[in-house]
C-alpha positions in Angstrom: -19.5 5.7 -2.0 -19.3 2.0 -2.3 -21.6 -0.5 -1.4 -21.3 -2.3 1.9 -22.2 -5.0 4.4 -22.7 -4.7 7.7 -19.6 -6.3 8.3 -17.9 -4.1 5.9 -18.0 -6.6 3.2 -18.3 -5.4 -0.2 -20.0 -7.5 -3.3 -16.9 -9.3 -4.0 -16.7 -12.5 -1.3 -13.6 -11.5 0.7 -12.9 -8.0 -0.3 -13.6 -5.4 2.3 -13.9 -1.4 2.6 -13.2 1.0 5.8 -12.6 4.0 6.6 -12.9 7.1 4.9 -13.4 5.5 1.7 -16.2 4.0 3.0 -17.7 7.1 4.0 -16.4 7.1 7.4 -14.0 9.8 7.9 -13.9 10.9 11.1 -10.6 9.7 13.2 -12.5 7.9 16.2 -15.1 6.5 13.7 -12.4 5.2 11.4 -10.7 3.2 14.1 -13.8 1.8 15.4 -14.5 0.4 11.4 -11.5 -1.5 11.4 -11.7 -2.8 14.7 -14.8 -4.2 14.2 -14.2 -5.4 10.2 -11.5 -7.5 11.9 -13.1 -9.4 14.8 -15.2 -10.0 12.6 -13.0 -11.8 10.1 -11.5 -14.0 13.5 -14.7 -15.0 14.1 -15.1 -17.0 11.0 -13.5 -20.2 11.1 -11.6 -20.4 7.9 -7.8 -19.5 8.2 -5.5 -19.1 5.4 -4.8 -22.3 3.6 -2.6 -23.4 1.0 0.4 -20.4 1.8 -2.2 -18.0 1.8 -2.1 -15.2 4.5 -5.4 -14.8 6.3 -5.1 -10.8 5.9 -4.2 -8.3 3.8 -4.7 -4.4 4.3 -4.0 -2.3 2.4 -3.6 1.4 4.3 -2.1 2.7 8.0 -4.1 5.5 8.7 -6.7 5.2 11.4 -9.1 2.5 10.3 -5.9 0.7 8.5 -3.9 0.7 11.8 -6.8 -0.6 14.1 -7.6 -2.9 11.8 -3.8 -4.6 11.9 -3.5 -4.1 15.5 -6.8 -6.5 16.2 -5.2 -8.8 13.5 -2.1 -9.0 15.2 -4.0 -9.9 18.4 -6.0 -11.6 16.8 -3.0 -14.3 15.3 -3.8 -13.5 12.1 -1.3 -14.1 8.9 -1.5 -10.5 7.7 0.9 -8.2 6.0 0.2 -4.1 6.3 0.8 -2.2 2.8 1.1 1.5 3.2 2.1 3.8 0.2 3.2 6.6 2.8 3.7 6.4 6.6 2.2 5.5 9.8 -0.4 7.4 9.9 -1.8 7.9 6.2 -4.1 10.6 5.3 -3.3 12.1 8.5 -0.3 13.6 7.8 -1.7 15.7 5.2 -4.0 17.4 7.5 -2.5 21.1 8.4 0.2 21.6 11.0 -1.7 21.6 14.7 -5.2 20.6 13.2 -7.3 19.3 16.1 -8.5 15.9 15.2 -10.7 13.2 17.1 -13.4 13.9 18.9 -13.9 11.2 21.4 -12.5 8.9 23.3 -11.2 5.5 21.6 -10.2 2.0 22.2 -7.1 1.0 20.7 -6.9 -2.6 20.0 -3.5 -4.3 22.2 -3.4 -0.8 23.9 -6.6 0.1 25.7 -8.6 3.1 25.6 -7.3 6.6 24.8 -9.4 9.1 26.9 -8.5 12.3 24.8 -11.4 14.1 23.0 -9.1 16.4 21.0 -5.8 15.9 20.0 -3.5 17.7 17.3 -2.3 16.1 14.5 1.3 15.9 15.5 0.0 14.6 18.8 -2.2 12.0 17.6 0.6 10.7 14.6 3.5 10.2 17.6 0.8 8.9 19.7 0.4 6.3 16.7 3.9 5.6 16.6 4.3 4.7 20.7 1.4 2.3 20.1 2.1 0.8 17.2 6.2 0.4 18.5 4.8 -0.6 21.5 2.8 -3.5 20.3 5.9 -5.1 17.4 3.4 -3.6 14.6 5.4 -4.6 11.5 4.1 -1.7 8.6 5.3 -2.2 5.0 5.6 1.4 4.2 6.7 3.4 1.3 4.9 0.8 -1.2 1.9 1.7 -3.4 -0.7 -0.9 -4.4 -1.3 -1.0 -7.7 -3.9 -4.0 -8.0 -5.9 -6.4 -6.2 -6.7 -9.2 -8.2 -9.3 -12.2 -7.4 -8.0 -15.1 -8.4 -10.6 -17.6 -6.7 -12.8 -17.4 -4.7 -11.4 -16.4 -1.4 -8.2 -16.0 -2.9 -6.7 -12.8 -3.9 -3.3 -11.3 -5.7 -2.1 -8.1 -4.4 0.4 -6.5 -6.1 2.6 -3.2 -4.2 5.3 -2.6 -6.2 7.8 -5.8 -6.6 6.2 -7.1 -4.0 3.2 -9.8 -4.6 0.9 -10.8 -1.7 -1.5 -14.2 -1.9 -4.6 -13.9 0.6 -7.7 -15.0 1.6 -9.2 -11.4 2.5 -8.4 -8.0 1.5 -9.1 -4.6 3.3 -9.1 -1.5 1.7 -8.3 1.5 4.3 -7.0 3.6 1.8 -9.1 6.6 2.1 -9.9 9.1 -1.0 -6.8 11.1 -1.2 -5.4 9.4 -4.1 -8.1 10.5 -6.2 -8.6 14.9 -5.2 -11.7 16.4 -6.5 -10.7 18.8 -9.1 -12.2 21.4 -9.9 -12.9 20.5 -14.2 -11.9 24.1 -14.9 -9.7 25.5 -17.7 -6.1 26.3 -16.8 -6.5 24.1 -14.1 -4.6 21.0 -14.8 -0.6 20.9 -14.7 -1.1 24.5 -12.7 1.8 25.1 -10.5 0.0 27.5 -8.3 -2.7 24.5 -7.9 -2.6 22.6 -4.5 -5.7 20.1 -3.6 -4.2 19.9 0.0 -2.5 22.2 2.2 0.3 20.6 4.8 2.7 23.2 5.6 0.7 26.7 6.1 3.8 28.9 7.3 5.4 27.9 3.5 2.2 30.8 2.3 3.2 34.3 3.2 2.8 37.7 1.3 0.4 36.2 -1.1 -2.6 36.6 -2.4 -4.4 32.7 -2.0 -8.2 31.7 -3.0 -9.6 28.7 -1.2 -12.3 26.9 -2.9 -15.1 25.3 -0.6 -17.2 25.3 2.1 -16.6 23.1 4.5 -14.6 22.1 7.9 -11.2 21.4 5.2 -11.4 24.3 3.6 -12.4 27.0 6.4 -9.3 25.7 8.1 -7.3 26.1 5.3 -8.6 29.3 4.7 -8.2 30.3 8.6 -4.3 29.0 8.7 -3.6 30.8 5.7 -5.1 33.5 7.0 -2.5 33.4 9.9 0.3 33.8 8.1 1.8 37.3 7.0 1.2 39.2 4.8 -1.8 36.7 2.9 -5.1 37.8 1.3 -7.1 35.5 1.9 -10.6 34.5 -0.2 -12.8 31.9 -0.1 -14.7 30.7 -3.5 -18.3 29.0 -2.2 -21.3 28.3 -4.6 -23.7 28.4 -1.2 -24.6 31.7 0.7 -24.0 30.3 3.9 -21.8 27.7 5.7 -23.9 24.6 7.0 -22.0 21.9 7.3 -18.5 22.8 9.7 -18.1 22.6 13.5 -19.3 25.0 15.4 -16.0 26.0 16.3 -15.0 26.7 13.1 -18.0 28.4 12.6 -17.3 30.7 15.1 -13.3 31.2 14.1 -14.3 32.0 10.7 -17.4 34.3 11.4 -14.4 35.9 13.6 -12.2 36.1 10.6 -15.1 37.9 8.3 -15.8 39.9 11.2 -11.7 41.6 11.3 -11.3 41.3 7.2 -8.6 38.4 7.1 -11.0 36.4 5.2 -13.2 37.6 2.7 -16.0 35.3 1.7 -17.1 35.1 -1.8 -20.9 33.7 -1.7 -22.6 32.0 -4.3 -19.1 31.7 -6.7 -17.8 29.1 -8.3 -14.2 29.3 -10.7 -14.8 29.4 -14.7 -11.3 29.7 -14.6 -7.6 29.1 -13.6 -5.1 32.0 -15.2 -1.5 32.2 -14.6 -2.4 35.0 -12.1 -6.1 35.1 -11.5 -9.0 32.9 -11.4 -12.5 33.8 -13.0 -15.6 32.9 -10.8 -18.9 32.3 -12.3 -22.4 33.4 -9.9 -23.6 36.1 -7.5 -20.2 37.4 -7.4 -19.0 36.5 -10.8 -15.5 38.5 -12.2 -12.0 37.7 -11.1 -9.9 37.2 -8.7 -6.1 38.4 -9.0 
């Protein structure tokens, strides 16, 4: 994880992290980060000069929406830069994931007094505000640089688009970059996903989940859902510790009636074109 201020500063004068990159990933969490990076950039007295905006940020999900809302009330000259939609690494979460778990104040809006929301909920919910309040989001563009030029003074380039700014915010989380697994066969793998959007597109199939935490158990449990699957989850502990209770209890559920089978203490040696080798306790394959 990068290095930060307490104002969400990084190292470089200007330059600013939120969000999930930052560490941050929980929803309510997220939009508190850019709420707060923000005021804190009004408060300082120096304004764009010289052309330059005041603002740049570079993401729309939770901390990257927050974060242009407060500039926007804040008077800030600030353009929004967002590779996807409203909404960013949101919208790969699976269909009817419950996300946010307590109440938040939207900046313009006011407080939103839900403590669990689903996905679809929360991303239209997004939308209303966002429509609501003339937020103007550059979508469809990916940044490919960020570029100090001076101090204070920044070049961001998003496709043919080129932005001159005082301060940058990064609220792009980590999903550009998915942790791989550094196995062979793994690479250029068709039958390799690192996220799972769509779980009714799985049915009649035989699917191994690699992991052990909330993302994965999920995964495992939506898949599980569908008919037909077998579903198996690949995990180099021998015990969950680190997911919601909830899911805790869903999955212990799933063991319990045999639509998941848990692999303990496994880890894949190796992707095939129809089975994947696991090293550990449990070492052999998986068809």
């Amino acid at each position: 994880l990068p290095r930060v201020k307490e104002n969400f500063e990084t190292n470089v004068p200007g330059l600013y992290i939120v969000g999930e990159l930052g560490g941050m990933g929980l929803v309510a969490n997220a939009f508190e980060q850019g709420r707060q990076c923000v005021e804190g950039i009004i408060g300082e007295s120096e304004r764009g000069a010289n052309g330059l905006l005041d603002l740049v940020i570079v993401g729309c999900g939770p901390a990257g929406l927050s974060a242009s809302l407060t500039a926007q009330e804040g008077g800030l000259r600030f353009v929004t830069l967002e590779k996807e939609d409203l909404g960013g690494t949101v919208r790969h979460y699976p269909r009817k994931k419950l996300v946010m778990t307590r109440p938040v104040k939207v900046p313009g809006y006011g407080r939103l007094p839900v403590r669990e929301v689903s996905k679809e909920e929360l991303i239209e919910l997004w939308e209303t505000i966002a429509g609501t309040a003339g937020l103007q989001v550059t979508t469809g563009v990916t940044v490919s640089a960020v570029e100090p030029v001076a101090p204070h003074h920044f070049r961001v380039t998003a496709g043919a688009q080129v932005h001159e700014s005082r301060r940058v915010i990064l609220a792009i989380g980590r999903r550009g970059v998915p942790r791989k697994l550094g196995v062979p066969g793994e690479e250029g793998a068709a039958h390799v996903s690192y996220s799972l959007r769509e779980p009714e597109a799985y049915s009649d199939d035989r699917i191994l989940v690699v992991g052990g935490g909330d993302s994965a158990v999920e995964a495992a449990l939506a898949l599980a859902e569908q008919p037909g699957n077998e579903v198996r989850v690949s995990y180099r502990r021998n015990a969950f510790s680190r997911i919601k209770p909830g899911n805790h209890e869903r999955i212990q559920a799933a063991m319990a009636s045999g639509a998941v089978e848990v692999l303990w203490s496994t880890t894949p040696a190796q992707v095939h074109r129809d089975r994947v080798s696991l090293a550990g306790e449990e070492r052999g394959r998986f068809d």
